[in-house]
N, C-alpha and C positions, 0 to 999 in steps of 0.2 A: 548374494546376487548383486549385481554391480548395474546400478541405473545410473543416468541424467548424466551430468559428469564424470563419473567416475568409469564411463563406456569411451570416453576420449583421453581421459590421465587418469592413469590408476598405476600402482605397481604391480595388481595384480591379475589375473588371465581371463580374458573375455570370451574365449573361446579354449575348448581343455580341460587340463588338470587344474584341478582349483578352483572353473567357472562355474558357479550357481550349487556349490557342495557335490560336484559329481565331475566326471568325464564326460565330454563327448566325444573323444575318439579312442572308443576301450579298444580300436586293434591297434595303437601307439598311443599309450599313455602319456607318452614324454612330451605330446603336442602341445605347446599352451600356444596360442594365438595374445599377445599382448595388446593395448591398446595404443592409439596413436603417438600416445606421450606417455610413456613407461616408467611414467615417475609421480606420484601424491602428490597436492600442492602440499600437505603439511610435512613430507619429509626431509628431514633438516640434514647437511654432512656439509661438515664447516668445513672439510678439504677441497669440496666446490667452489668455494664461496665465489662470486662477484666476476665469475668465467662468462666470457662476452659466447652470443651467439656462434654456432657452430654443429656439426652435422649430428652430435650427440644431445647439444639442448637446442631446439633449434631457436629461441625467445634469452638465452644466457639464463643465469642465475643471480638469485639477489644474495644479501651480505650474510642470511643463514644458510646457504647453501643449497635452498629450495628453485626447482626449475622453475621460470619464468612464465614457462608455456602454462606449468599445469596451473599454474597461480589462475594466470589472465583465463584460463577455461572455470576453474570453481569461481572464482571472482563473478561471471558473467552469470552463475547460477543464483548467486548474491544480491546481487543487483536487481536482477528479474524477478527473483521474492519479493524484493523491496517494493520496486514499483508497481508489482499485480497486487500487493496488500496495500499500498497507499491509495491507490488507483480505487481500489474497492472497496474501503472504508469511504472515501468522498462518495462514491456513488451510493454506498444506504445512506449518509448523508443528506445528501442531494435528492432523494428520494422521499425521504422520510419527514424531511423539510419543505425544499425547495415546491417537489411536485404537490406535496399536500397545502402546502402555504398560497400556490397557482390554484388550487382547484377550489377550496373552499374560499378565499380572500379575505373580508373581514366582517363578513354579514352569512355566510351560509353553515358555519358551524357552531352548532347549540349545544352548550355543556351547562351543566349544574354546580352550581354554588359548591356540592360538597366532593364534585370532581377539578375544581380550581383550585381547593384550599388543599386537598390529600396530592397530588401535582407539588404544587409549591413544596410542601410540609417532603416533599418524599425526593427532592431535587436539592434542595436546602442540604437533609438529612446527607443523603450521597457527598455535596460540596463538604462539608462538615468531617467526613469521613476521609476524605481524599487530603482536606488540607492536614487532621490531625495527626492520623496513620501512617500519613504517605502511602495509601494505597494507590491506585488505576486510575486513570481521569474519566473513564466510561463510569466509576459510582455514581455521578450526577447524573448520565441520565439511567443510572440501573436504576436509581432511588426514583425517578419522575417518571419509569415504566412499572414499578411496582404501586407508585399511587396511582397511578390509573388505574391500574390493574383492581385495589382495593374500591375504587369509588364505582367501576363497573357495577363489581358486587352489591354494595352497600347501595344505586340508585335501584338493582332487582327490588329492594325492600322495601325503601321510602324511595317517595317520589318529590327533591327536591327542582326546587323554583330554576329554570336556565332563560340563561341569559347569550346572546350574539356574540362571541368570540372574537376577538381582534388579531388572527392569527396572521394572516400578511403581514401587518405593519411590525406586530410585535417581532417575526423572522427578519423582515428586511434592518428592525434597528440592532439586534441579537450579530444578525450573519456581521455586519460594518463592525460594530466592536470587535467580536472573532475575531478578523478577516488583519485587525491590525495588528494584532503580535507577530511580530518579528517570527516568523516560520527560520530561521537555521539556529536564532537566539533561543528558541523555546528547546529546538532540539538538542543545545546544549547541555541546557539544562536539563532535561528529562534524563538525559546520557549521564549527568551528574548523580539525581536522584534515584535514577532503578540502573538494574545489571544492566551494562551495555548488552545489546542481541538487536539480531535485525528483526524480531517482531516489535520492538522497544521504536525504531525505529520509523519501520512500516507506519505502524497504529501512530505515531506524533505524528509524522507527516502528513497521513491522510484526516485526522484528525483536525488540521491547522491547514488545511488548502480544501475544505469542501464546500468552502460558500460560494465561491466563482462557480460551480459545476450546481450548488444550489441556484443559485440567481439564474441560469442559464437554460435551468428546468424550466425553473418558474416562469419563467417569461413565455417559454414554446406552452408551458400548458396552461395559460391564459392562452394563448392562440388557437390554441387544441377548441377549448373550452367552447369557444366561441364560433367554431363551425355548426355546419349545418346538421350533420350527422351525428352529433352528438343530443343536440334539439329531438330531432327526430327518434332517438334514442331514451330521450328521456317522454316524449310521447305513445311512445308504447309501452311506456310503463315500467324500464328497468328501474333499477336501484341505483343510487349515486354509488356506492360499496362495486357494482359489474359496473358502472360506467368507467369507475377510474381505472381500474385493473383490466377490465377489455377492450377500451377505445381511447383511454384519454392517457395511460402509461404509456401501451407500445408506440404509439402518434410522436409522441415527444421526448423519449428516449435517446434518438438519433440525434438529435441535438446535440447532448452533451457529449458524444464522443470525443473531441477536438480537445475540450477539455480536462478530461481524463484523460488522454496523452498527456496534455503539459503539465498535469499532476501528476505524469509517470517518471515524465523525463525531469523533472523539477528533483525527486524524489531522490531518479540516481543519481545525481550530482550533487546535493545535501548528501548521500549517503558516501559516498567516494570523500568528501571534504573531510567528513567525519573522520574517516580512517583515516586521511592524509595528514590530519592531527594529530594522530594518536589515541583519540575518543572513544573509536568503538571496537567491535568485540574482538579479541583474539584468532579470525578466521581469514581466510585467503581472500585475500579485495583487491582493488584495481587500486584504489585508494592508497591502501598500505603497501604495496607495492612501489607506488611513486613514489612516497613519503622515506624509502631506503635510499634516496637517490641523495636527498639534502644532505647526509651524510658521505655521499661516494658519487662527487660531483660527473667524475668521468666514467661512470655506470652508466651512460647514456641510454642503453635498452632497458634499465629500471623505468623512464619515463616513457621512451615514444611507444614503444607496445601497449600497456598498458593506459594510457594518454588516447590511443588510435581505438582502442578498445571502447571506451568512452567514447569517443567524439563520434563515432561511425553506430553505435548505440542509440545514441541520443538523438543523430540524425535520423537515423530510421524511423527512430519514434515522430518525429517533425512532418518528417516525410507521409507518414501513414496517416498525420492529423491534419493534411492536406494544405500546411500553409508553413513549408520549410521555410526558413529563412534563407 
């Protein structure tokens, strides 16, 4: 069955013989209905090669012989992986941090001595694992979710001593360290260290741009915090656990949209460089697309297609975050 892309360039029948393992039209079989661009991005016939636009490709073809069109169509499905997973790694992020760092500050959350030490001991363990292995950069906090997870348990039993949490401040100096690695350097690296793939990607990206959408939380949910209805809310007696999850998330969520667009559109543009390099994965990009051009100067629709694709992308994404340039 033929989805997403593969419903605008495919080589093969979207309607007919062939579509979805059957016929749709058993009184003439011979029907296939093609899609708008009847050609793969990854099918290659080097007798094409570097043919400018024209009524059969209408975008030309690059130096393997692959349509231009169906490029710049999978490329665009590329790109929007990237940025919906970059986009939403920052937002648990940002959530996970940012809103919980706003809501409790540095006086209202009370942990125990033997939920500090299994935390450390179990984030430590994770950093330890990630630097030895070269495993995932999520060990550090899988390890500092699993001692938690242990110290739950182990305070059911004994009941150690707790103490006032310094969690704002210790976030706000955490997120500024973060915040200063070089986000396209780090992506290099990562591209170095694991298989190039746009989840590889994705997850560094958002990974390395979530403290601006933290910080961004944080601050609306100290504003949140601080109304009236929330007062009033906590006078009848809810819980801080349904305060923050039914009046004090959805409140201050809106907020951050703005920026989780520029950690979208930040993303495709780190992601398109990448290929433009040469760095990332072996798939159809807008990127790698351009990138055939430095070799075949006068391939001109190797860039402005693919170039107009991006640029009119990226504005959209601007556009939606209400403060285009």
């Amino acid at each position: 069955m033929l989805v997403g892309a593969d419903v605008l360039a495919s080589s093969r029948c979207i309607l007919g013989q062939g579509a979805s393992g059957g016929k749709i039209f058993p009184s003439n079989p011979r029907v296939c209905v093609l899609p708008l661009v009847p050609y793969h991005a990854e099918e290659k016939n080097i007798s094409r090669a570097l043919l400018p636009p024209s009524q059969k490709h209408f975008l030309g073809t690059d130096d393997l012989g692959r349509d231009a069109a169906a490029v710049v169509i999978h490329g665009t499905r590329r790109s929007v992986f990237t940025a919906l997973l970059a986009a939403g790694v920052a937002l648990i992020f940002a959530v996970g941090f940012g809103a919980v760092a706003g809501f409790f500050g540095d006086d209202k959350l009370n942990i125990s001595f033997s939920t500090a030490v299994l935390v450390v001991v179990g984030a430590l363990a994770g950093g330890f694992h990630d630097f030895w292995w070269g495993g995932a950069p999520l060990f550090f906090f899988i390890g500092a979710a699993v001692g938690a997870a242990l110290s739950w348990a182990l305070n059911r039993l004994i009941k150690f001593p707790a103490f006032a949490f310094p969690l704002d401040s210790i976030f706000g100096r955490t997120s500024e360290i973060w915040y200063a690695v070089p986000a396209f350097l780090a992506l290099l690296v990562s591209t170095a260290l694991f298989p190039p793939s746009y989840y590889t990607s994705g997850l560094t990206l958002g990974l390395l741009q979530w403290p601006p959408a933290a910080w961004t939380l944080r601050a609306q949910t100290k504003t949140v915090v601080s109304q009236d209805y929330i007062r009033a809310a906590y006078a009848a007696g809810a819980r801080e656990r349904r305060v923050f999850w039914r009046h004090v998330l959805p409140n201050a969520l809106p907020a951050v949209r703005p920026v989780l667009l520029q950690v979208a559109a930040t993303s495709v543009i780190a992601e398109a460089a990448i290929a433009f390099l040469g760095l990332g994965p072996e798939y159809p990009s807008w990127g790698g697309l351009m990138a055939a051009a430095r070799k075949y100067p006068d391939a001109w629709w190797l860039v402005v297609f693919p170039g107009a694709a991006l640029f009119f992308f990226v504005r959209f994404l601007y556009q939606i975050r209400g403060t285009a340039p």
